[in-house]
N, C-alpha and C positions, 0 to 999 in steps of 0.2 A: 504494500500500500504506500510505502516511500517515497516508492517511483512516481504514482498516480500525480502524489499532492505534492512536490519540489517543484517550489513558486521559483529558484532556478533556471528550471527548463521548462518554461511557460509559454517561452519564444519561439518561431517555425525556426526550424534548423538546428536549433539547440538541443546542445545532452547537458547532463549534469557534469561535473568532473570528475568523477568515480563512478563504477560500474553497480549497477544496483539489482542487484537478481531480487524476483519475486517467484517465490516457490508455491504452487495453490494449495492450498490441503483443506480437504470435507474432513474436519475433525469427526463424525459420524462414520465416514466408513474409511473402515481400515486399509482396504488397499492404495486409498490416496494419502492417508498417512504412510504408509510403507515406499509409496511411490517417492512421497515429496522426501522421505528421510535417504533415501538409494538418492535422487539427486542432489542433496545435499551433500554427502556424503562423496560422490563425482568433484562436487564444487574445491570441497576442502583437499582431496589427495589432487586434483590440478591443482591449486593454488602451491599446495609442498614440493611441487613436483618442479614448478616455476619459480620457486625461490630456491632448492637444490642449483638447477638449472646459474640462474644470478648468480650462485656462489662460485659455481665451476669458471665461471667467464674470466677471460683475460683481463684486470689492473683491475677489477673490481675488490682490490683487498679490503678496502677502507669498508664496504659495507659488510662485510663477513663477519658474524658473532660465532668467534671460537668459542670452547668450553671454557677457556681462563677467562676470558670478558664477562661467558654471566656471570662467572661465580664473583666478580668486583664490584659486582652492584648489590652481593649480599650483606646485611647488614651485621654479622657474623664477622667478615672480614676486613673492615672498617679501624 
């Protein structure tokens, strides 16, 4: 419903600036909940799959969270 109502893209031609998926689901019956949770579920391993992807790319070092970066943002090791 995000999509519908972004006073944003109100304009002919116009998107919002981020991609907005809307997933339907008939809470009622089960196979559109099973449906919308299997495409959900599509959404999120593309998404991992496309930030794996980013990390592999050439001089893209600076965005890459190794395991020692998270662990300096715990407040444990502070």
């Amino acid at each position: 419903m995000i999509g519908c109502f972004d006073d944003e893209a109100q304009t002919a031609m116009e998107t919002t600036p981020h991609p907005n998926l809307i997933i339907p689901l008939q809470l009622s019956d089960p196979a559109s909940v099973r449906r919308g949770l299997r495409i959900l579920g599509v959404v999120c391993d593309t998404l991992a799959a496309a930030s794996r992807l980013i990390d592999l790319m050439p001089g893209n070092d600076d965005g890459v969270i190794t395991a020692r970066d998270s662990h300096e943002c715990l407040p444990a090791d502070r």
